[in-house]
N, C-alpha and C positions, 0 to 999 in steps of 0.2 A: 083760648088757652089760659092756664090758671099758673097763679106762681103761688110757691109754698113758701109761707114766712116761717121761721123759727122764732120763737115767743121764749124769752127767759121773765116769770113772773114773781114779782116781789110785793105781795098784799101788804096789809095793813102801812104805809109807806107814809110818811109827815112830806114828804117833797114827791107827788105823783108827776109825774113825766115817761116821756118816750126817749129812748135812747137807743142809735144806731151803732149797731155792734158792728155790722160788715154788711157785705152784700144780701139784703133777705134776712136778717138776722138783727133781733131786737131785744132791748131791756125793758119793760112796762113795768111802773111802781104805783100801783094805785093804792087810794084809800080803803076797800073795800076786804071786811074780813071773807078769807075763803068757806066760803059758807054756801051752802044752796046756790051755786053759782053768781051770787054776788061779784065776785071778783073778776069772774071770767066774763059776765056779760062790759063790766069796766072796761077791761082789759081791750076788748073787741071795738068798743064807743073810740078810747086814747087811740088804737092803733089805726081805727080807720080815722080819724079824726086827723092826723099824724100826715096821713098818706093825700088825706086828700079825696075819699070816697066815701060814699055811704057805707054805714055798718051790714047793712043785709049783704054787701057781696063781700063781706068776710065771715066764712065759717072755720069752726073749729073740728079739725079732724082727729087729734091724739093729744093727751094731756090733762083730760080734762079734772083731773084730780094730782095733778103733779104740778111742778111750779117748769116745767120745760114743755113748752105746749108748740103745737104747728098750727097753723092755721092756713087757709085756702083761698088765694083772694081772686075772684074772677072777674076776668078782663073782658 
């Protein structure tokens, strides 16, 4: 079974961190301008990083050009 994270992204960031909004629901600030997915490959490293899992069982399902991104983490 997979749980859906909500991803609020804030690139180019001088203090990168993860920040827990609520349940499944997160802040990711990284350094990384949004560019050719620079920032979302980031973004996926901090949050599984965060969690506790490897990056391969977190994919990105919707956002991938918006700063409100979901992503898919399988259990």
């Amino acid at each position: 079974m997979a749980r859906m994270l909500a991803v609020k992204a804030q690139p180019r960031s001088k203090s990168p961190g993860v920040e827990e909004l609520g349940p499944d629901r997160f802040r990711v600030r990284v350094r990384a301008a949004p560019e050719k997915g620079k920032a979302n490959a980031e973004i996926a490293e901090r949050l599984a990083a965060h969690l506790g899992v490897s990056p391969s069982r977190l994919s990105l399902v919707r956002g991938a050009a918006s700063s409100r991104k979901l992503f898919r983490l399988e259990t």
